[in-house]
Biopython code that builds the backbone (N, CA, C, O; Angstrom):
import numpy as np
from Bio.PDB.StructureBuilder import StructureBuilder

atoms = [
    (1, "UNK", "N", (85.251, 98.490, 116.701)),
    (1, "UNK", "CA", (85.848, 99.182, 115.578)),
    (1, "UNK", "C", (87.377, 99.076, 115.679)),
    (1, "UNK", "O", (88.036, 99.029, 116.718)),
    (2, "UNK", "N", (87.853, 99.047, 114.321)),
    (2, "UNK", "CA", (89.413, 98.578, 114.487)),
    (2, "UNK", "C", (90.046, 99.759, 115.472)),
    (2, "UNK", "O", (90.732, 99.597, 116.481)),
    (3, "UNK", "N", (89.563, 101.094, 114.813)),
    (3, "UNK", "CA", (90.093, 101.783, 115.584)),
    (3, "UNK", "C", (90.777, 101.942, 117.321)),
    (3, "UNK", "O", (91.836, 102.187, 117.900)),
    (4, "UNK", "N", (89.521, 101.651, 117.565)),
    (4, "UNK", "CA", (89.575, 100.965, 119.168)),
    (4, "UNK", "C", (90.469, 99.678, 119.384)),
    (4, "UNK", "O", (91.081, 99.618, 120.450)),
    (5, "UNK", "N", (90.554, 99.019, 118.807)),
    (5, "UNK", "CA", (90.232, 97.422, 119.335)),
    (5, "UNK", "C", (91.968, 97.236, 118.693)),
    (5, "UNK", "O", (92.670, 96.299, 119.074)),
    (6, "UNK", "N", (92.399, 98.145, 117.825)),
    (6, "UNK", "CA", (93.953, 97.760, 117.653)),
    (6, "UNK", "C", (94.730, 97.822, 118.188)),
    (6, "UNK", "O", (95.503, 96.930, 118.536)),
    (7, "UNK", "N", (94.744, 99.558, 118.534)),
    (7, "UNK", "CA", (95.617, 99.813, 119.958)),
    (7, "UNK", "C", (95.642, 98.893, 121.231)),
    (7, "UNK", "O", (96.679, 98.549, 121.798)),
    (8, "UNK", "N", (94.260, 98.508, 121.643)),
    (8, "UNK", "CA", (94.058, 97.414, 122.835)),
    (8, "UNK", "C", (95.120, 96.472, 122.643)),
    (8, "UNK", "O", (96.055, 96.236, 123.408)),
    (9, "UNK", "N", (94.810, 95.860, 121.301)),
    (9, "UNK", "CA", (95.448, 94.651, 120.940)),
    (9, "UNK", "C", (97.219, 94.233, 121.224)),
    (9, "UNK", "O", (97.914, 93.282, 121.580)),
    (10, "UNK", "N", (97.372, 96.055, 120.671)),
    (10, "UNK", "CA", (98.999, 96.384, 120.475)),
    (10, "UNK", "C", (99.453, 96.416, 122.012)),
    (10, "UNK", "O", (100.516, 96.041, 122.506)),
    (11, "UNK", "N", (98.686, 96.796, 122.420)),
    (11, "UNK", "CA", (98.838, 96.839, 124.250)),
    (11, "UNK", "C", (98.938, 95.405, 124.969)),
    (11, "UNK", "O", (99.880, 94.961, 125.627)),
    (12, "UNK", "N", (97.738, 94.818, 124.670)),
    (12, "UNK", "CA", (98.019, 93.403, 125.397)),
    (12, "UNK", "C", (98.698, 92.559, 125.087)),
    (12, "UNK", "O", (98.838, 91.597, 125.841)),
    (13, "UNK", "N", (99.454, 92.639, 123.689)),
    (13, "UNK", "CA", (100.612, 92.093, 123.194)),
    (13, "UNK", "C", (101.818, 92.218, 124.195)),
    (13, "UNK", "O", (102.393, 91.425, 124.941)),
    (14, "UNK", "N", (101.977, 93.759, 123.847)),
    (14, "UNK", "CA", (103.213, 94.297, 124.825)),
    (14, "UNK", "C", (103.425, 93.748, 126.120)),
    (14, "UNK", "O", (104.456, 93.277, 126.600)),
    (15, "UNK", "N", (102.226, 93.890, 126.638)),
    (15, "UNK", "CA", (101.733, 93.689, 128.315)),
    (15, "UNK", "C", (102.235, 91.726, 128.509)),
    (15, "UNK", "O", (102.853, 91.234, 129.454)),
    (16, "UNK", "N", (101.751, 91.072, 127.385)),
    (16, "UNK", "CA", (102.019, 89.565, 127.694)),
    (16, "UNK", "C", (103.541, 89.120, 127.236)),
    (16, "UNK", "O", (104.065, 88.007, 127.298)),
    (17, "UNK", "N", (104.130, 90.512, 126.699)),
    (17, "UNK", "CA", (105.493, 90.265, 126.189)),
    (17, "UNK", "C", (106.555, 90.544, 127.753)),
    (17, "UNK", "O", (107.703, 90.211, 128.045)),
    (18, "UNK", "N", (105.256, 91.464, 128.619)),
    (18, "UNK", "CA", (106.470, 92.198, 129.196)),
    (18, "UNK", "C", (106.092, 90.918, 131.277)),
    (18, "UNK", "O", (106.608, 90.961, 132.393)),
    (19, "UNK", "N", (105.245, 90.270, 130.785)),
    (19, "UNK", "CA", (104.972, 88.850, 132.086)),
    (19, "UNK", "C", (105.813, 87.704, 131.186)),
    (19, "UNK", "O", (106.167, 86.709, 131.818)),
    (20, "UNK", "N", (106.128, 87.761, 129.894)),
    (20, "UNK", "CA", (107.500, 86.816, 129.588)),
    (20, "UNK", "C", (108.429, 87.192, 130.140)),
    (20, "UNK", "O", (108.910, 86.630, 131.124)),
    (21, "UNK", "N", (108.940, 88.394, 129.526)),
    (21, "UNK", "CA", (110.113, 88.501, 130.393)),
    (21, "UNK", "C", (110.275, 88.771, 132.105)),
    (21, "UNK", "O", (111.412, 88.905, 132.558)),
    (22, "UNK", "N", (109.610, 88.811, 132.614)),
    (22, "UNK", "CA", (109.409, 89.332, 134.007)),
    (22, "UNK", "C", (109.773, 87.964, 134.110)),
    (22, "UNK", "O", (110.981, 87.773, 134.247)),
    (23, "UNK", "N", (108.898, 86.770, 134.074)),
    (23, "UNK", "CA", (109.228, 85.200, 134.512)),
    (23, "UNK", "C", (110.329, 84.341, 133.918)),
    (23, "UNK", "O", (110.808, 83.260, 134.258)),
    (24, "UNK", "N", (110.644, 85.434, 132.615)),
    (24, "UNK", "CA", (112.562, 84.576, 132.604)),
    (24, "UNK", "C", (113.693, 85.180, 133.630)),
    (24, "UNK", "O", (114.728, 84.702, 134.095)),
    (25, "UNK", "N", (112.909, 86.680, 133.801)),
    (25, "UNK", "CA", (114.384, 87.393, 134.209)),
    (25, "UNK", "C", (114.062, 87.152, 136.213)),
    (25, "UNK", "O", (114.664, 87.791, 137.076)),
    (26, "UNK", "N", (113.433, 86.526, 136.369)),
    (26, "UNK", "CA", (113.007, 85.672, 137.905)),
    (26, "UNK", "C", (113.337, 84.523, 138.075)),
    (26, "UNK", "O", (113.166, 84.022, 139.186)),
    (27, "UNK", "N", (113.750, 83.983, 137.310)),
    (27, "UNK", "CA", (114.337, 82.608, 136.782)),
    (27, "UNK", "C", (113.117, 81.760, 137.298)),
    (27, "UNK", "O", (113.148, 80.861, 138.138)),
    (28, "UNK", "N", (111.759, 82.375, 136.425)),
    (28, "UNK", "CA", (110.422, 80.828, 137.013)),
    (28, "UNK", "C", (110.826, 80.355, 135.951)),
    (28, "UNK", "O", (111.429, 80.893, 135.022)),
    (29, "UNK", "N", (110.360, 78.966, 136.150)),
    (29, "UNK", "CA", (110.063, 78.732, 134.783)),
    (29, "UNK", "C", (109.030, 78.525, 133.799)),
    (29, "UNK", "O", (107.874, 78.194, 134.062)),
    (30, "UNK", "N", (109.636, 78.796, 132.336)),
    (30, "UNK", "CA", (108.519, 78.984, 131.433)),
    (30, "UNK", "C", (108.170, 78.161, 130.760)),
    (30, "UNK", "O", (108.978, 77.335, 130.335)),
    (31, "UNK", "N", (106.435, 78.100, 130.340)),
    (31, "UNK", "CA", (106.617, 76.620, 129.697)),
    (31, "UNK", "C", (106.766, 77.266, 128.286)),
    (31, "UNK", "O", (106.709, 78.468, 128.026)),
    (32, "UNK", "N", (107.018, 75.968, 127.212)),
    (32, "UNK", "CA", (107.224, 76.019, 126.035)),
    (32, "UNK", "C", (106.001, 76.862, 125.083)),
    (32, "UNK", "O", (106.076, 77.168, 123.893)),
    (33, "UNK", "N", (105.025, 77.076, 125.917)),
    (33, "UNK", "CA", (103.526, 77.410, 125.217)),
    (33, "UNK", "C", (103.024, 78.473, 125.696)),
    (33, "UNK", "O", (101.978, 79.010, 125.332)),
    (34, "UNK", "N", (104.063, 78.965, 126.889)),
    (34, "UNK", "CA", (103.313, 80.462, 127.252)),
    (34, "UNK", "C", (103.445, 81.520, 126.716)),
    (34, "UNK", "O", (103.269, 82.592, 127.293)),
    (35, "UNK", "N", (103.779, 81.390, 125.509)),
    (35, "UNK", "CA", (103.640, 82.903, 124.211)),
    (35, "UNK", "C", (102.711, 83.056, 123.210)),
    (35, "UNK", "O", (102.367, 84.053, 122.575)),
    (36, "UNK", "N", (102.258, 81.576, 123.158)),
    (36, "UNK", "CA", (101.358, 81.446, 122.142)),
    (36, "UNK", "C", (100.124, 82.247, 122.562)),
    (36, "UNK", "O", (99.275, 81.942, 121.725)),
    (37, "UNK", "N", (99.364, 83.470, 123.780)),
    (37, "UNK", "CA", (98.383, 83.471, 123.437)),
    (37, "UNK", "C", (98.795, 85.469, 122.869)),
    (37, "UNK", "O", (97.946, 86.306, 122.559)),
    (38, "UNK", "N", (100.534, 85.697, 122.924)),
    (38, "UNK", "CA", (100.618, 86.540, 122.356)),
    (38, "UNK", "C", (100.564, 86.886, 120.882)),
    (38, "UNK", "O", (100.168, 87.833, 120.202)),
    (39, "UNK", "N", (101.273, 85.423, 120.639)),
    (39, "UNK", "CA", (100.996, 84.966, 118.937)),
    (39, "UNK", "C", (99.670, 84.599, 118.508)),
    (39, "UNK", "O", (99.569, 84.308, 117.316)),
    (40, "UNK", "N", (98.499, 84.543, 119.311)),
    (40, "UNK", "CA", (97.116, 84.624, 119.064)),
    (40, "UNK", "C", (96.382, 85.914, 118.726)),
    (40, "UNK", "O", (95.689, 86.185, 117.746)),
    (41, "UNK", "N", (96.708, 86.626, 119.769)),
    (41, "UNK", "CA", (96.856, 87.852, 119.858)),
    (41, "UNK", "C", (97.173, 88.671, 118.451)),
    (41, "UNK", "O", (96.460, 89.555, 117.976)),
    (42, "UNK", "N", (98.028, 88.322, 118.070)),
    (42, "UNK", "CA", (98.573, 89.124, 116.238)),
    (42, "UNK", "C", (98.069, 88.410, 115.397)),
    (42, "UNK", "O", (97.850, 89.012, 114.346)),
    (43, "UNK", "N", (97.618, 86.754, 115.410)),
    (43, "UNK", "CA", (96.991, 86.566, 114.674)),
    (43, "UNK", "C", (95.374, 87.229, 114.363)),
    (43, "UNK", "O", (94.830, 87.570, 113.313)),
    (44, "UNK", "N", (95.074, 87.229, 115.289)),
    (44, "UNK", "CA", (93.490, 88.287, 115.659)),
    (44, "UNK", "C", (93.788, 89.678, 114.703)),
    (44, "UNK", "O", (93.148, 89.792, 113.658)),
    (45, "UNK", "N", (94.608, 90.548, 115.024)),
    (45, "UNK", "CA", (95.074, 91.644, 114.624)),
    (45, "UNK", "C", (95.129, 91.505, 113.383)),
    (45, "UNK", "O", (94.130, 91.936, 112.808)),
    (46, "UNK", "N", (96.023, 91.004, 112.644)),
    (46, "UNK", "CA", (96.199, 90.635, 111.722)),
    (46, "UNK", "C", (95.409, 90.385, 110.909)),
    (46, "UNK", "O", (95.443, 90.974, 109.829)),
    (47, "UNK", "N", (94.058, 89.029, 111.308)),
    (47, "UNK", "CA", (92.904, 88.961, 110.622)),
    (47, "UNK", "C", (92.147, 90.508, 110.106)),
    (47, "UNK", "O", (91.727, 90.628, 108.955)),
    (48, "UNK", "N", (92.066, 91.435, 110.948)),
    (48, "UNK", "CA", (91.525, 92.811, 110.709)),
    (48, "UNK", "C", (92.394, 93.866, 110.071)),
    (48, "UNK", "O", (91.884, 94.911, 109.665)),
    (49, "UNK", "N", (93.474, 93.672, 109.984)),
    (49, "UNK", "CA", (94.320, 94.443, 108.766)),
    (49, "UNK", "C", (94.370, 94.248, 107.518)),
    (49, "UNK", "O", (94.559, 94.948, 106.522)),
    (50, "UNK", "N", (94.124, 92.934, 107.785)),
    (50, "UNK", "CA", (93.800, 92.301, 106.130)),
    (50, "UNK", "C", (92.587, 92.566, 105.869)),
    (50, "UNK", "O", (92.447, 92.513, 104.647)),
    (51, "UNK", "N", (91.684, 92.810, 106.357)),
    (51, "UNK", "CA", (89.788, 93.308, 106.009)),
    (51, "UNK", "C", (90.068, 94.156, 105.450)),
    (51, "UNK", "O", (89.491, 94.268, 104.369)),
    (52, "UNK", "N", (91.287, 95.450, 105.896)),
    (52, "UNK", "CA", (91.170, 96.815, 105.842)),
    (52, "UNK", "C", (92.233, 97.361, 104.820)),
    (52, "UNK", "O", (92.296, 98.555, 104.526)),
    (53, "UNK", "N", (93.030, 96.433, 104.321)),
    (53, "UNK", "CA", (94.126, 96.265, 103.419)),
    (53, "UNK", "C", (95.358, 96.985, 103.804)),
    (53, "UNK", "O", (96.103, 97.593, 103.036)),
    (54, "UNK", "N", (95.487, 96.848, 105.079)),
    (54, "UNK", "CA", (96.973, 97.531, 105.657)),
    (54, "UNK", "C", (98.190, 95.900, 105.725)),
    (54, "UNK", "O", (98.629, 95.067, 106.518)),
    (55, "UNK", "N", (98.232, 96.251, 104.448)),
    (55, "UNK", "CA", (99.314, 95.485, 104.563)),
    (55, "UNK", "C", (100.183, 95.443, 105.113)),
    (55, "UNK", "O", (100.517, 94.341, 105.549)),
    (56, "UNK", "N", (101.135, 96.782, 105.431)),
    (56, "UNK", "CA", (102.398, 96.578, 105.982)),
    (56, "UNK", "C", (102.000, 96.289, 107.310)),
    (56, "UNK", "O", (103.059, 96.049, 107.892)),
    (57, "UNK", "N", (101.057, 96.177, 108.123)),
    (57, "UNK", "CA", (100.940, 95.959, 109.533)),
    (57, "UNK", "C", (100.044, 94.647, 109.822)),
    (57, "UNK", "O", (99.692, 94.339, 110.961)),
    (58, "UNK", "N", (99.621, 93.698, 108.341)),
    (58, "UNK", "CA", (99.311, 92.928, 108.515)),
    (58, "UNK", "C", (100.439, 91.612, 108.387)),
    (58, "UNK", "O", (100.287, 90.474, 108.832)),
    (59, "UNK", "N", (101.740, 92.226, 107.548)),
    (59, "UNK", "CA", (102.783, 91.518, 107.513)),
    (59, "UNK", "C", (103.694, 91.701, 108.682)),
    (59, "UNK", "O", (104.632, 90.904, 108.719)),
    (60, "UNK", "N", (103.621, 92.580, 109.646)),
    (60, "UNK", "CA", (104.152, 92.901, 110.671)),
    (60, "UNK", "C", (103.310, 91.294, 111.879)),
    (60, "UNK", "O", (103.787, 90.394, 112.571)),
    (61, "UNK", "N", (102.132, 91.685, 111.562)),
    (61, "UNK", "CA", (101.385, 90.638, 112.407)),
    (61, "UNK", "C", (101.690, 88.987, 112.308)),
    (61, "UNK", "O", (101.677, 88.093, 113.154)),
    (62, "UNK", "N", (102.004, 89.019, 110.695)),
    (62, "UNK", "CA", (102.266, 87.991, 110.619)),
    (62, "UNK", "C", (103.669, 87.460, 111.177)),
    (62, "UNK", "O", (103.843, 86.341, 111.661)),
    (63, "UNK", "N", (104.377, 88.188, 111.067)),
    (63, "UNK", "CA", (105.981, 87.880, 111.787)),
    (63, "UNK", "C", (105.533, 87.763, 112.724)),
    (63, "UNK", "O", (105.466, 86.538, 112.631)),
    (64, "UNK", "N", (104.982, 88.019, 113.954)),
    (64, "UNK", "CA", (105.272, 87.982, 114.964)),
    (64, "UNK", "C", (104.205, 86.386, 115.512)),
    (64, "UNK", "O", (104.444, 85.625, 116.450)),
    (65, "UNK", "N", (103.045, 86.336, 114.509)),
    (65, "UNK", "CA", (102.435, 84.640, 114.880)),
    (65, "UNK", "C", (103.691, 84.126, 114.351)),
    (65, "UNK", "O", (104.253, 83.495, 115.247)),
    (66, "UNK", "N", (104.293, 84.129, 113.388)),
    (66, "UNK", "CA", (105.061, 83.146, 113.273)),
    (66, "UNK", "C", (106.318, 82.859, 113.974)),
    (66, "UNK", "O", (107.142, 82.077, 113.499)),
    (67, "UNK", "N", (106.511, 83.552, 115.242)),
    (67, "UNK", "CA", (107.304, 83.302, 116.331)),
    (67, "UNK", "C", (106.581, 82.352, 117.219)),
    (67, "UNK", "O", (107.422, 81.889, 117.990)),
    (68, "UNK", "N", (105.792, 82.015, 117.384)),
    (68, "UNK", "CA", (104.831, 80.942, 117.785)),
    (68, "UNK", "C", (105.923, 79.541, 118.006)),
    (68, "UNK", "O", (106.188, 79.038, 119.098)),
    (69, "UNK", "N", (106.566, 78.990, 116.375)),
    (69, "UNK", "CA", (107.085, 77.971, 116.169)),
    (69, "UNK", "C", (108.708, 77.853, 116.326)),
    (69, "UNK", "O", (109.492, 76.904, 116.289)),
    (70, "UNK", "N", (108.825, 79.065, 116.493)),
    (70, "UNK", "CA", (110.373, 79.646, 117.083)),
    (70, "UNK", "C", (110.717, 80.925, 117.678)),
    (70, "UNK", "O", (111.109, 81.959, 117.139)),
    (71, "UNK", "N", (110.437, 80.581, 119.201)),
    (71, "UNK", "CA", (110.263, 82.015, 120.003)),
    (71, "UNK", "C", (111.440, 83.122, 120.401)),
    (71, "UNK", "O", (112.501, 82.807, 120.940)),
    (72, "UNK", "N", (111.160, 84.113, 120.135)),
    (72, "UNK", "CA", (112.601, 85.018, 120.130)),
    (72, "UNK", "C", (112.207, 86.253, 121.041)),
    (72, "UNK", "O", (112.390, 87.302, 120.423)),
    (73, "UNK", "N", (111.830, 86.404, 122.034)),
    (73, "UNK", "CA", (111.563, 87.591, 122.939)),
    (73, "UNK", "C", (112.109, 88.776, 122.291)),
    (73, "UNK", "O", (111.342, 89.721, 122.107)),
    (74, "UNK", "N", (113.522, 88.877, 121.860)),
    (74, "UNK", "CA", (113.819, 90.152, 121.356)),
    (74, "UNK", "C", (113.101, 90.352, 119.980)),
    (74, "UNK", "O", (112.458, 91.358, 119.682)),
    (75, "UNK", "N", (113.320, 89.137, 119.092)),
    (75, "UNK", "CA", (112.836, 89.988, 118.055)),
    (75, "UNK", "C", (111.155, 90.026, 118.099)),
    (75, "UNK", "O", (110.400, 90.431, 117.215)),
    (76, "UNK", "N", (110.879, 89.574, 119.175)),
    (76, "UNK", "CA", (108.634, 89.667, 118.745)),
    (76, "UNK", "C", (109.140, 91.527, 119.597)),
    (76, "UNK", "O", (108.423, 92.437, 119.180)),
    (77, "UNK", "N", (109.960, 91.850, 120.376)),
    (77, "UNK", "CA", (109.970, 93.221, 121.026)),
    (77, "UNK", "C", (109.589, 94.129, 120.100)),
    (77, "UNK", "O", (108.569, 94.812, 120.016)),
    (78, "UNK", "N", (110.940, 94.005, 119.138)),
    (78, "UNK", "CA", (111.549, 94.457, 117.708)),
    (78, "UNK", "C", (110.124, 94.786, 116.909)),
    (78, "UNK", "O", (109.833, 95.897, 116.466)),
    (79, "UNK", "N", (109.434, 93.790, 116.832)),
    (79, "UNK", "CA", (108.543, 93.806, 116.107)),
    (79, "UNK", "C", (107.290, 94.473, 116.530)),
    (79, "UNK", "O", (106.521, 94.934, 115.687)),
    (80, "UNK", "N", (107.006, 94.559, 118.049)),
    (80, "UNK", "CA", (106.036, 94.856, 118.297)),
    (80, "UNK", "C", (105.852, 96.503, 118.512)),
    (80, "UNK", "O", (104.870, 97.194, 118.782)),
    (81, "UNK", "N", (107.153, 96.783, 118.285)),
    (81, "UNK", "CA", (107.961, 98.401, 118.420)),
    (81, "UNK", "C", (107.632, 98.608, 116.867)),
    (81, "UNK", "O", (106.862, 99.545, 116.654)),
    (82, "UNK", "N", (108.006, 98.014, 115.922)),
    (82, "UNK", "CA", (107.594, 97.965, 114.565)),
    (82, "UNK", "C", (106.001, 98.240, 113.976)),
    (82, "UNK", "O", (105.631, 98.668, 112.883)),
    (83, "UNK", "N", (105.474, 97.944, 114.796)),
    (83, "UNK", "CA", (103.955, 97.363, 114.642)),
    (83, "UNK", "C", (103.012, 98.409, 115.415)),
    (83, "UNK", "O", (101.937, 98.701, 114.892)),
    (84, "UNK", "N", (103.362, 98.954, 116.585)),
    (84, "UNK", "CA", (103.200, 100.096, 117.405)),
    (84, "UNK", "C", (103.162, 101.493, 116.430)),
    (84, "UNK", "O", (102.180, 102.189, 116.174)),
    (85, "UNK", "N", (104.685, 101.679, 115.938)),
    (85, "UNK", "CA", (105.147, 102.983, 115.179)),
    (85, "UNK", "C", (104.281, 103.029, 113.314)),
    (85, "UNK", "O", (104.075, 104.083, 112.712)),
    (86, "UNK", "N", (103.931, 101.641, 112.772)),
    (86, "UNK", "CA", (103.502, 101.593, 111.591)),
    (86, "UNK", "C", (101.787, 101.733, 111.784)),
    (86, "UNK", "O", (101.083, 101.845, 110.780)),
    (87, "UNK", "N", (101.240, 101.717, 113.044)),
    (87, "UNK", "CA", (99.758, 101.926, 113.187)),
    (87, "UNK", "C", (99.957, 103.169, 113.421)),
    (87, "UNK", "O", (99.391, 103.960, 112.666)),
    (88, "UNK", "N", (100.685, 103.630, 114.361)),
    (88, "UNK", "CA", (100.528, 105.343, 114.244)),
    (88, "UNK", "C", (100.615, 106.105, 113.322)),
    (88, "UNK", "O", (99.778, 106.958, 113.027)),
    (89, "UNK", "N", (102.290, 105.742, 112.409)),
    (89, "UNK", "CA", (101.971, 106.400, 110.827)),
    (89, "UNK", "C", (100.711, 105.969, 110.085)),
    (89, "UNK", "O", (100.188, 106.837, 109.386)),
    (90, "UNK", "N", (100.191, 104.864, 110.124)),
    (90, "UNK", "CA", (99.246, 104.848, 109.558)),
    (90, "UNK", "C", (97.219, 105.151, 109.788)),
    (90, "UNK", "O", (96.209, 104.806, 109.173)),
    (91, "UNK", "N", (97.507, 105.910, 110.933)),
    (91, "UNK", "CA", (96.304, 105.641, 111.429)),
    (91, "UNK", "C", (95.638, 107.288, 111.191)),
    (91, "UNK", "O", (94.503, 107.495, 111.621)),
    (92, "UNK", "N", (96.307, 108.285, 110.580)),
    (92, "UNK", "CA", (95.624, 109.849, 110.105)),
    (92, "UNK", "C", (95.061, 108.856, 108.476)),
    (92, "UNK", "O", (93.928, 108.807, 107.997)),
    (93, "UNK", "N", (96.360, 108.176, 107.967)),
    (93, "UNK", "CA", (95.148, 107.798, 106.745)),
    (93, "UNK", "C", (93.721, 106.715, 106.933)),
    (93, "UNK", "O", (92.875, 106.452, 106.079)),
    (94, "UNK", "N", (93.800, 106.306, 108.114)),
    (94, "UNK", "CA", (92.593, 105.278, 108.096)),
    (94, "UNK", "C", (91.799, 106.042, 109.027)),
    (94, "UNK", "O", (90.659, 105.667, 109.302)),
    (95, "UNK", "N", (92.091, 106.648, 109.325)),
    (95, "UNK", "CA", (90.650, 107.713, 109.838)),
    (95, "UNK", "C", (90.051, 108.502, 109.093)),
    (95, "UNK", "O", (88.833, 108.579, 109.256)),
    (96, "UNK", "N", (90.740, 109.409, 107.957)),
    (96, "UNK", "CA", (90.458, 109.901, 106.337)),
    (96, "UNK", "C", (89.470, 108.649, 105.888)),
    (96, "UNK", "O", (88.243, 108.693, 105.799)),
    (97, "UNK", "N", (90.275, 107.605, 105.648)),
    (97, "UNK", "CA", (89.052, 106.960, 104.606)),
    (97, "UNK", "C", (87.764, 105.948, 105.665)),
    (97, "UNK", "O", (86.797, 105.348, 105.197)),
    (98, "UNK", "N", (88.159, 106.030, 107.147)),
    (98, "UNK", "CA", (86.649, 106.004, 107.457)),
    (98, "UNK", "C", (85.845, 106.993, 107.450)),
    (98, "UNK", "O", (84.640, 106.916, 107.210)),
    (99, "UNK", "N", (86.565, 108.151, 107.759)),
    (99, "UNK", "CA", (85.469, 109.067, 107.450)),
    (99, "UNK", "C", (84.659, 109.295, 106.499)),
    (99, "UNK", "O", (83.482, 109.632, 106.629)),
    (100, "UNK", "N", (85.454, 109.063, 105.135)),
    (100, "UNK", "CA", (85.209, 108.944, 104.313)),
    (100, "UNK", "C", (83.489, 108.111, 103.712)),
    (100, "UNK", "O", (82.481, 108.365, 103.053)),
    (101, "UNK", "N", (84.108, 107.076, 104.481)),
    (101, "UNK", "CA", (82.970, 105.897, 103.928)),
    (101, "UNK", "C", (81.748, 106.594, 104.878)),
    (101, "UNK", "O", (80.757, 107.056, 104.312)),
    (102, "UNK", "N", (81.888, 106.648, 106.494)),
    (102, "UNK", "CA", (80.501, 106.934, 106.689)),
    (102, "UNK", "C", (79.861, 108.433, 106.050)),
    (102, "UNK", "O", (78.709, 108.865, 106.092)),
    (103, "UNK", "N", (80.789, 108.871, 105.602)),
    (103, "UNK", "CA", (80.074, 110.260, 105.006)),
    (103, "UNK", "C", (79.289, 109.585, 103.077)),
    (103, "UNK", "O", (78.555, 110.381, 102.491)),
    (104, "UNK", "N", (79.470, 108.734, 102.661)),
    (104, "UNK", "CA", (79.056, 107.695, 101.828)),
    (104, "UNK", "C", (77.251, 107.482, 101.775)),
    (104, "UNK", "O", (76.754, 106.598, 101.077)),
]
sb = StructureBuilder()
sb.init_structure("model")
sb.init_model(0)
sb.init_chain("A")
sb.init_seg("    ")
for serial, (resi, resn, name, xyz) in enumerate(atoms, 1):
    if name == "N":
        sb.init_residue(resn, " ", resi, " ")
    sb.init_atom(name, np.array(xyz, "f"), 0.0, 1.0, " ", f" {name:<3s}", serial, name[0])
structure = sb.get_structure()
């Protein structure tokens, strides 16, 4: 259920944002492709916001796959701080209208 499975999502984002920076600020090095499975990650998310018609957090998702093709550590942060705070405002109304439906 999205419910569950978003927050996770928003988490393991963070979590693969925060082994990027750990291995720049160690000076390993990084390859060119080790973000993409964070930008997988929002694409997933994303797919399920759009089921549910939360737009503003499905356009949030989308910014941040599309760092995929030009990677910016600060701003996927930016965003994922963005994306964090717009599921919480939004998540008293999507519990209303699930309730809603299983009471249906």
């Amino acid at each position: 259920m999205f419910l569950d499975s978003a927050p996770a999502k928003i988490a393991q984002m963070k979590q693969l944002l925060s082994v990027l920076d750990s291995a720049s600020t160690n000076t390993a090095q990084l390859s060119p492709t080790d973000h993409l499975p964070l930008c997988r990650e929002a694409h997933s998310l994303k797919s399920s916001c759009g089921n549910l018609g939360l737009v503003e957090l499905q356009c949030t998702c989308q910014a941040i796959e599309d760092l995929e093709d030009r990677w910016n550590p600060a701003l996927c942060k930016a965003l994922l701080d963005q994306l964090h705070k717009n599921y919480e405002l939004a998540l008293p109304e999507l519990k209303e209208i699930l309730r809603g439906s299983k009471a249906s």
